[in-house]
VOTORDO-718771 format. One line per 8 residues: number of its first residue (from 0); their letters; for each residue x, y, z of C-alpha. Coordinates in steps of 0.02 Angstrom, whole numbers, plus 50000, padded with zeros to 5 digits. Layout:
NUM = A = X Y Z | ...
end
This chain:
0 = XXXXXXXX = 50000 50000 50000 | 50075 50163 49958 | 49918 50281 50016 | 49900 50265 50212 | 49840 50429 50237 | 49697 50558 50153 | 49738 50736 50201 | 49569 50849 50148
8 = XXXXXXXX = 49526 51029 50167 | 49346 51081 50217 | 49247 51206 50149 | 49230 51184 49964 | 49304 51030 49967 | 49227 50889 50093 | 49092 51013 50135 | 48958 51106 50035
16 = XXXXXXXX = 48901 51275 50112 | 48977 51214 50258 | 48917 51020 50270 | 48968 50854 50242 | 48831 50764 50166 | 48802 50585 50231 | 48876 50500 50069 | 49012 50587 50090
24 = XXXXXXXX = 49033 50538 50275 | 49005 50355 50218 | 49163 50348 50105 | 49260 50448 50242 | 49200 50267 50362 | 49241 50181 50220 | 49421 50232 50205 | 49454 50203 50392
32 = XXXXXXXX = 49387 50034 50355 | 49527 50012 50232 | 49652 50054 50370 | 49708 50216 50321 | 49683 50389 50411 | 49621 50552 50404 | 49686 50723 50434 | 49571 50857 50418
40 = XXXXXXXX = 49655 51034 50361 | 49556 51190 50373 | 49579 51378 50392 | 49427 51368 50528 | 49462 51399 50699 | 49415 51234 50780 | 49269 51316 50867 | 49169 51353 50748
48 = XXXXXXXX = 49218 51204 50646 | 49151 51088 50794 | 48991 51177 50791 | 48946 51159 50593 | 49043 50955 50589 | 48984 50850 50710 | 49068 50687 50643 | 49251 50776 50683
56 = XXXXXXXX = 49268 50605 50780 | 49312 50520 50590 | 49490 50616 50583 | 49617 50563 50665 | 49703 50724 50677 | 49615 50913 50636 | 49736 51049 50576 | 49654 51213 50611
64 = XXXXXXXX = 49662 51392 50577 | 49756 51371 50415 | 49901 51279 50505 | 49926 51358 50677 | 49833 51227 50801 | 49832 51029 50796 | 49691 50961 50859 | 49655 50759 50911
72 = XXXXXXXX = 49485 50714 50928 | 49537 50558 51001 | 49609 50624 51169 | 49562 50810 51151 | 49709 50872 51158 | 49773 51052 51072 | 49933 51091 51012 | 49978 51274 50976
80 = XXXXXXXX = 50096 51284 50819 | 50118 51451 50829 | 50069 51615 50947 | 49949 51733 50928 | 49982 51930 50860 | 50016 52050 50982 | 49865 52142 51048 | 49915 52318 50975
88 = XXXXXXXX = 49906 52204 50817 | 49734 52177 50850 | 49691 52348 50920 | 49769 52458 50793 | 49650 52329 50636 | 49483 52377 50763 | 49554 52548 50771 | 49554 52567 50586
96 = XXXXXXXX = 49401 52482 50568 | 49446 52321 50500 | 49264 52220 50518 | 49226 52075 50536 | 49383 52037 50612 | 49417 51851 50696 | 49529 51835 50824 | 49574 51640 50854
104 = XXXXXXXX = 49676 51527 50975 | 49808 51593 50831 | 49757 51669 50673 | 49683 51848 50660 | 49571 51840 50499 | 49451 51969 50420 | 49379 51985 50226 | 49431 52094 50054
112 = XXXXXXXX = 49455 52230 50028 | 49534 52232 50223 | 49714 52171 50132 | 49774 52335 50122 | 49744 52415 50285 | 49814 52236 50366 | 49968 52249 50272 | 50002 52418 50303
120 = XXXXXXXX = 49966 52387 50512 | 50095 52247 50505 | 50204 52369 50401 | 50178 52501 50521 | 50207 52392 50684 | 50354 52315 50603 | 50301 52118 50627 | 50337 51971 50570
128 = XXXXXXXX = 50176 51908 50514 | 50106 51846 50339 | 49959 51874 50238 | 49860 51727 50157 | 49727 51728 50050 | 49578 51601 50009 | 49427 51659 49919 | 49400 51828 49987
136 = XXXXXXXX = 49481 51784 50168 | 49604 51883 50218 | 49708 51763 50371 | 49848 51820 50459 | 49982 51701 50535 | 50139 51692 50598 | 50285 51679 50469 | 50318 51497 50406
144 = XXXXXXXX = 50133 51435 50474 | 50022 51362 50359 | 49919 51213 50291 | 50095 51131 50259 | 50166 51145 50410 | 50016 51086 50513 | 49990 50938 50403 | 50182 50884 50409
152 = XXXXXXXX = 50162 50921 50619 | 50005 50797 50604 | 50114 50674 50488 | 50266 50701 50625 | 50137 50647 50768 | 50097 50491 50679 | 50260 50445 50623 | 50212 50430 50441
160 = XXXXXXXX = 50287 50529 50292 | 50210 50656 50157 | 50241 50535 50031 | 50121 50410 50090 | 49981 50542 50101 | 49859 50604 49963 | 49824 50778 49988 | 49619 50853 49910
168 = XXXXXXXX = 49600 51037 49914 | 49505 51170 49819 | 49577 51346 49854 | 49754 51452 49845 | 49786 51428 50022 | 49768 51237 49995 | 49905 51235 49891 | 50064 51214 49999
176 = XXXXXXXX = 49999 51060 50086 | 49936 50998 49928 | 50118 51021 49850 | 50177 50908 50014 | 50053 50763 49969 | 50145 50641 49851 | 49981 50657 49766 | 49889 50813 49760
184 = XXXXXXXX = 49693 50822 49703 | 49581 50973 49660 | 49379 50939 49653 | 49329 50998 49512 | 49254 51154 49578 | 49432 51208 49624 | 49508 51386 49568 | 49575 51351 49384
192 = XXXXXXXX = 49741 51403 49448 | 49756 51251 49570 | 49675 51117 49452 | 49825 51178 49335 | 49963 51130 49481 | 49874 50977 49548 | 49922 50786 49502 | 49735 50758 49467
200 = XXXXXXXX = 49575 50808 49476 | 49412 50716 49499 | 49265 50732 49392 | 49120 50783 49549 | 49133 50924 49660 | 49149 50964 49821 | 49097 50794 49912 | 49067 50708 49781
208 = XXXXXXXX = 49238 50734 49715 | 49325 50675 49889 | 49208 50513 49867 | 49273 50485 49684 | 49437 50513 49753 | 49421 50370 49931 | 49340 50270 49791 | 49496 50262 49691
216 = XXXXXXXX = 49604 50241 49845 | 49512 50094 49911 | 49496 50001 49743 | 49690 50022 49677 | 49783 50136 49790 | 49741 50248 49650 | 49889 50132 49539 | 49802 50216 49389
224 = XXXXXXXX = 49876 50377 49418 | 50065 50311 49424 | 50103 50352 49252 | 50068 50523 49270 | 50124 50586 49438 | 50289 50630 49383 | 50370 50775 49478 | 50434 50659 49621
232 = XXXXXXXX = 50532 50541 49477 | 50739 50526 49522 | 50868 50571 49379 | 51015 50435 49347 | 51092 50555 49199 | 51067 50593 48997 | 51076 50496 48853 | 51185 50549 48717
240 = XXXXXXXX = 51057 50665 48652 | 51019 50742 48813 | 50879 50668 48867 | 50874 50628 49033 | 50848 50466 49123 | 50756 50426 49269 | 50662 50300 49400 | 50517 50309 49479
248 = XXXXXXXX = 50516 50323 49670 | 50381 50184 49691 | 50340 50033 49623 | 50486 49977 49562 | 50636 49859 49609 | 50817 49887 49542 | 50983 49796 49515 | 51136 49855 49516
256 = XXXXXXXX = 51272 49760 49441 | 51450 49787 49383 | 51623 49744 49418 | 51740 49770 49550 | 51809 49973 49528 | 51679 49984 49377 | 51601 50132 49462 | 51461 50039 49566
264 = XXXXXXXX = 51468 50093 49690 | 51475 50286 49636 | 51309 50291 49538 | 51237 50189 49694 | 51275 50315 49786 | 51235 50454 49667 | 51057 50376 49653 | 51032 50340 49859
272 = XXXXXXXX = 51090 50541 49887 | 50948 50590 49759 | 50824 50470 49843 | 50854 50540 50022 | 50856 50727 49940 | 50690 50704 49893 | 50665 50643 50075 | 50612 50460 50036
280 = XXXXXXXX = 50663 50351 50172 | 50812 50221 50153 | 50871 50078 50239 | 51037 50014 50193 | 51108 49850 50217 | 51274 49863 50197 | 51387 49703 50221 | 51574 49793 50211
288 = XXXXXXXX = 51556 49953 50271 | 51541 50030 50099 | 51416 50145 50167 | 51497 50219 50313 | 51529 50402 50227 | 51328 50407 50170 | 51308 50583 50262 | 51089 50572 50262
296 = XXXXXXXX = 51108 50404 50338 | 51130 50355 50537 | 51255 50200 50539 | 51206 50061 50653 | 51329 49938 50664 | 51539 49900 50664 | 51698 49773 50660 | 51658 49767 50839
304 = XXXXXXXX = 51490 49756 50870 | 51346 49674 50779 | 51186 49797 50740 | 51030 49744 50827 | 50863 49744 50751 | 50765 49855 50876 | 50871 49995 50865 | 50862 49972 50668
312 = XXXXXXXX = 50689 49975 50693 | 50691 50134 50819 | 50784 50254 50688 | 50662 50197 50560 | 50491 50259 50660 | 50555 50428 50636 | 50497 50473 50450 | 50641 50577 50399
320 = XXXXXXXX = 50775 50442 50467 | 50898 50346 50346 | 50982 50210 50423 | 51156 50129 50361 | 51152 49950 50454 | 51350 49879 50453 | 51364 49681 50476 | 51553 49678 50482
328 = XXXXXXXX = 51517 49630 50646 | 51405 49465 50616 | 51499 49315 50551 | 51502 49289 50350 | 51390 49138 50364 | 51269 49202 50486 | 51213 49351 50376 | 51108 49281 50268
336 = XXXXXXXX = 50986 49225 50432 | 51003 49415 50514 | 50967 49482 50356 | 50835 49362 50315 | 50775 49441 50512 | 50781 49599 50471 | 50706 49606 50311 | 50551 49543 50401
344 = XXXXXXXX = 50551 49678 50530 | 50557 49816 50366 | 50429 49725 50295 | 50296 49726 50431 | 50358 49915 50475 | 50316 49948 50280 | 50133 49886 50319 | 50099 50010 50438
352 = XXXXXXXX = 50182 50136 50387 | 50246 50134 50197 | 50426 50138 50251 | 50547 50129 50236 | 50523 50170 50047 | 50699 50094 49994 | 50778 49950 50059 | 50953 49915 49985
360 = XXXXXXXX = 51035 49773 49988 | 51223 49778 49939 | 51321 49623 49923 | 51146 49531 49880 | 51251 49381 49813 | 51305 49356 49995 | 51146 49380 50076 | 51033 49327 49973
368 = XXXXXXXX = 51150 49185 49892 | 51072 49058 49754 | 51124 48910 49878 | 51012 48979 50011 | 50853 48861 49986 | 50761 48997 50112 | 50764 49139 50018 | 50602 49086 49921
376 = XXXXXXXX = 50516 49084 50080 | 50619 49260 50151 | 50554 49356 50004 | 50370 49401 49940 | 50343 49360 49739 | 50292 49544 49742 | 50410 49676 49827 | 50445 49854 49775
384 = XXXXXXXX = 50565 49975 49816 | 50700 49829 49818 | 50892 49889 49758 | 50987 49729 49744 | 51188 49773 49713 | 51291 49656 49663 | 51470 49603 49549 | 51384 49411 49543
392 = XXXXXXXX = 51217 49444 49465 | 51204 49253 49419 | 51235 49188 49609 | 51104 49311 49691 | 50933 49161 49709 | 50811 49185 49602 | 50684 49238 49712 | 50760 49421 49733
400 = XXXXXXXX = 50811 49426 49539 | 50630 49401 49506 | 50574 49551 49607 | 50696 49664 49461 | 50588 49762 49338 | 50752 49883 49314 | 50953 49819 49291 | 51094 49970 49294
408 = XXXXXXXX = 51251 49895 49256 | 51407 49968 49246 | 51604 49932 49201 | 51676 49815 49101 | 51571 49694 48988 | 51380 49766 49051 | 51308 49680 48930 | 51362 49508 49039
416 = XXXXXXXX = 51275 49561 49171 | 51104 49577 49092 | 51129 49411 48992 | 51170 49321 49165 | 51002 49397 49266 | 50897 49330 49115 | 50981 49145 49105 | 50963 49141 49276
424 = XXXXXXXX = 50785 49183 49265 | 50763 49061 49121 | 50727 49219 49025 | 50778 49273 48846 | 50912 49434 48844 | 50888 49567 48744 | 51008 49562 48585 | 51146 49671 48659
432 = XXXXXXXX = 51321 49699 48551 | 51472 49707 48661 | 51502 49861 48767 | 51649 49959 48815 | 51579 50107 48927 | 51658 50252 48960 | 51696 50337 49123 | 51552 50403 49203
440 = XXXXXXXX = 51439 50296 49088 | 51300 50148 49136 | 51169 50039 49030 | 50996 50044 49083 | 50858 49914 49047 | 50688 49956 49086 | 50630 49775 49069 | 50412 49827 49094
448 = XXXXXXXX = 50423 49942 48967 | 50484 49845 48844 | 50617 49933 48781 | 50793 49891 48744 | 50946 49899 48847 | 51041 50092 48804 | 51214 50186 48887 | 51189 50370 48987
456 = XXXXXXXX = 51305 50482 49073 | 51280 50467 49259 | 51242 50621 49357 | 51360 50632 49498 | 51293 50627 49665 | 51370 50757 49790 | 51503 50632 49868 | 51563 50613 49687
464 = XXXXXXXX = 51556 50811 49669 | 51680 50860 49820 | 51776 50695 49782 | 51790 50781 49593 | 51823 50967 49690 | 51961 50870 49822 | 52046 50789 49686 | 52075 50926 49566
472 = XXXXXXXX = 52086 51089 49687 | 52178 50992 49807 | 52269 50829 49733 | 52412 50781 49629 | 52376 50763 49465 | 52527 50676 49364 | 52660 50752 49265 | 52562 50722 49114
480 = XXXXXXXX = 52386 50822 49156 | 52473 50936 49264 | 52468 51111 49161 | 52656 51222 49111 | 52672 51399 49103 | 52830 51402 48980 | 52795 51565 48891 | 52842 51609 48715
488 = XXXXXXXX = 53005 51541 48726 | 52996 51413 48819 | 53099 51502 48969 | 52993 51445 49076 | 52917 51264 49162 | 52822 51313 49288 | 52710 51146 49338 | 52534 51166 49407
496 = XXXXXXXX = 52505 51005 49458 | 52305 51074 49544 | 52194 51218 49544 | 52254 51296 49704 | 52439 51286 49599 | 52362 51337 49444 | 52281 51520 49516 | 52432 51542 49632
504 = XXXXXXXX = 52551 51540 49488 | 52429 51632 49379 | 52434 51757 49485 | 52620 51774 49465 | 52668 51741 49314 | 52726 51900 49191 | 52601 51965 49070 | 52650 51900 48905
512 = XXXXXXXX = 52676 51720 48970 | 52514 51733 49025 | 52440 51807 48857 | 52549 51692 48747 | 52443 51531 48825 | 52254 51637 48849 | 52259 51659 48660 | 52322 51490 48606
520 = XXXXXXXX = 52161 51416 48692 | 52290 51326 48814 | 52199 51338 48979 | 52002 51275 48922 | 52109 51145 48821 | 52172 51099 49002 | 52007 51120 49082 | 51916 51008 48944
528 = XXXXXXXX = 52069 50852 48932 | 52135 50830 49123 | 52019 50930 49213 | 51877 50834 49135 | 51755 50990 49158 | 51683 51037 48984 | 51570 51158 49070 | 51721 51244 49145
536 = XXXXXXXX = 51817 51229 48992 | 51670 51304 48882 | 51666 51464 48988 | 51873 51466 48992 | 51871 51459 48804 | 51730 51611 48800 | 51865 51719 48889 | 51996 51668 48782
544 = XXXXXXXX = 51891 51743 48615 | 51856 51902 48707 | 51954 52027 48626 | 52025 52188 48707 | 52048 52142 48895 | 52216 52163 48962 | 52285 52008 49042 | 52214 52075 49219
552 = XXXXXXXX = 52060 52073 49153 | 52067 51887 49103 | 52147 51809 49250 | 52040 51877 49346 | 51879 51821 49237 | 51961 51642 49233 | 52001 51637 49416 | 51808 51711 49448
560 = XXXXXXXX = 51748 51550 49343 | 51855 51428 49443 | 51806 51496 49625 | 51630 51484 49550 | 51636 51275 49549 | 51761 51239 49657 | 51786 51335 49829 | 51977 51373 49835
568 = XX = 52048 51404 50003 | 52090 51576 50060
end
């Protein structure tokens, strides 16, 4: 299940002139039925909305006044996000006869054309307070409160994540918590500006809509609208024409083959930053200690002391929490069995929760091995948001290869890696010609869609970046990529063998020795062949062709471009 949690706003959305028919509260009863919750997320102040809803009781949490107060009907219990405007706020908008004017537990709201006189008090009083508008209402809250935050301080009390929730709104102030949602939803009698930023939007209004909308959820976990819910989608790199390849967050299952020092474990972690960026939760299982430098990740686990499974499981209720779990502390042979344990504990965590939404497996050849007859009873036929990495494709059982919908292989002879997961599947490969990849490059297969096997450039992850930034600012390149300053004559051999060298001697050098090399196109050669940054090297060689600055002029411009990409020390 992917959907555990339906996060609706109110008025012009659940409710019509300010009630919730009883269909409407029959597909609400339905959708608990299913096991999934409810978070209610209006700009009312929660007395008034009490007074006009009655069946409040069906939400498991109420976020009120546009985001300022959390409200459980369960227990009762309020929680202030936020603290009321000052009362010469308040005074000084009766004073200048602001009315209506509402006054809540935290939000101060009133109605058009008021905007101008609130904005000019708030001006005037020099606060910190924001102005948001819905359909006329004019709310005022404190700065950084809104739908958003009260849904993700709902989401934080139940210890799920955004990207298990489906978000149904109808107004502008509806918008930030519906950009949250993994999926967002408009009824159809939604301002044209948010149907136009929404992931869907239902056929029936108001009510009606939200019931279209639980009816979808309970029949398919709305799977219909995969295809099309794109903006969450993670980039791997380009093809040769520059179109860019990625994977979907959910619903599908990836290996990762290649050899040893083929650059595995680089676009592994490239692709695991990019996951956790997008604040997906991981849990990695991580057999040698590969992972120990994977900065969004807590690691559990060392040469001297086995991980344990509860505190795995601890990190993981928090929804925000990657966790790195080391075995170099449990025997070779016994990891297969604690893995086969732990993966069990995910598993059941996933049905409550959703997460974690990755579980990688590294090493899968050891811990899943083909000689281990209980693997076919360790794994469901059916398991998503699997990354199996290994150099053995072809001793990993068949019950995890069978989970693969997507192969990224990588290093020498990628095509053997594709040709051993379908023989070991009893499957027929794609017709591949051999491959010799270059650095930086992978072959993708996207086995469901039918398509065959092609090379892109992987985009570095950040590790990659400041490894890149370390080893060229900082490091040693060799004699032969290091760059010379001889001058016109030769008279000189002045080796920069970095880019701290390189702008140090730059910086020194005599005018026409610097000239003699800016205009034969020496330094964005240098950039472009040992640098290995075309970018770099395309803006170098743009300062070369400019015509009329004094060398001054063009040091500095060059040195300007290099600070730009990679911070120099003082």
């Amino acid at each position: 299940m992917r959907y555990f949690v339906l996060a609706t706003d109110y008025d012009g959305t659940l409710a019509t002139d300010g009630h919730v028919n009883e269909k409407t509260l029959e597909a609400l009863e339905r959708l608990r039925a299913s096991g999934r919750k409810l978070i209610l997320v209006t700009g009312r102040q929660l007395d008034d909305l009490q007074q006009v809803f009655e069946r409040i009781d069906l939400f498991d949490y109420v976020v009120a006044e546009n985001g300022a107060l959390l409200y459980s009907p369960a227990s009762r219990q309020e929680k202030l996000l936020g603290s009321q405007p000052p009362q010469e706020f308040i005074q000084a908008l009766r004073d200048r006869h602001v009315n209506p004017l509402a006054v809540g537990r935290v939000i101060v709201a009133t109605w058009h054309p008021h905007e101008t006189t609130v904005l000019q008090t708030i001006r005037d009083l020099g606060l910190e307070l924001q102005v948001i508008f819905n359909k006329g209402a004019v709310m005022v809250l404190p700065s950084g409160i809104n739908k958003a935050a009260g849904l993700l301080a709902a989401l934080n009390e139940m210890k799920l994540s955004p990207h298990n929730v489906v978000g149904v709104g109808d107004a502008e102030n509806d918008h930030a918590f519906l950009k949250l949602s993994e999926l967002s939803v408009a009824v159809a009698n939604a301002l044209p500006m948010l149907k136009e930023q929404v992931d869907f939007v239902t056929q029936g209004k108001r009510g009606d809509g939200v019931v279209e909308l639980i009816d979808k959820i309970i029949a398919n976990d709305v799977s219909d609208l995969n295809e099309q819910l794109q903006r969450h989608k993670i980039l791997l790199g380009n093809q040769t024409d520059g179109a860019e390849v990625y994977i979907k967050p959910y619903g599908s299952s990836i290996l990762l083959a290649g050899t040893s020092g083929g650059g595995k474990s680089t676009l592994a972690t490239a692709v695991l930053e990019r996951i956790a960026e997008h604040n997906y939760q991981i849990c990695i299982i991580d057999p040698e200690g590969d992972y120990d430098n994977f900065e969004p990740g807590i690691i559990l686990g060392n040469t001297e002391g086995a991980p344990r499974i509860a505190e795995v499981l601890d990190l993981l209720e928090q929804p925000n929490q990657n966790v790195v779990v080391n075995l170099l502390g449990i025997a070779l042979q016994d990891r297969p069995a604690f893995f086969a344990e732990l993966l069990s504990a995910l598993l059941e965590l996933r049905s409550r929760t959703g997460r974690p939404h990755w579980i990688v497996v590294d090493e899968a050849h050891h811990l899943i091995p083909a000689s281990w007859h209980p693997a076919s009873l360790t794994l469901p036929q059916q398991l998503k948001g699997m990354m199996l990495i290994t150099v053995h494709p072809d001793r990993v059982a068949t019950a995890g290869l069978s989970l693969i919908d997507t192969i990224l292989t990588v290093g020498n002879s990628p095509e053997e890696n594709i040709k051993a997961f379908c023989e070991t599947l009893g499957d027929f490969p794609p017709q591949l010609q051999p491959q010799t990849l270059e650095t930086g490059e992978a072959l993708a297969w996207f086995r469901e869609q039918n398509s065959e096997p092609f090379r892109f450039q992987i985009t570095p992850g950040r590790t990659e970046r400041r490894r890149h930034v370390r080893k060229y600012a900082e490091g040693e390149l060799g004699e032969d990529k290091s760059f010379y300053f001889r001058g016109p004559e030769a008279k000189l051999n002045l080796r920069a063998q970095n880019l701290i060298l390189f702008t140090q001697i730059a910086e020194g050098v005599d005018d026409e020795t610097w000239l003699f090399h800016l205009q034969r196109g020496d330094y964005s050669r240098w950039f472009k062949e040992a640098i290995k940054d075309e970018s770099l090297a395309e803006e170098i060689a743009e300062i070369e062709k400019s015509d009329g600055k004094s060398a001054n002029e063009t040091r500095d411009a060059i040195k300007a471009a290099i600070d730009k990409r990679y911070t120099l020390p003082a």
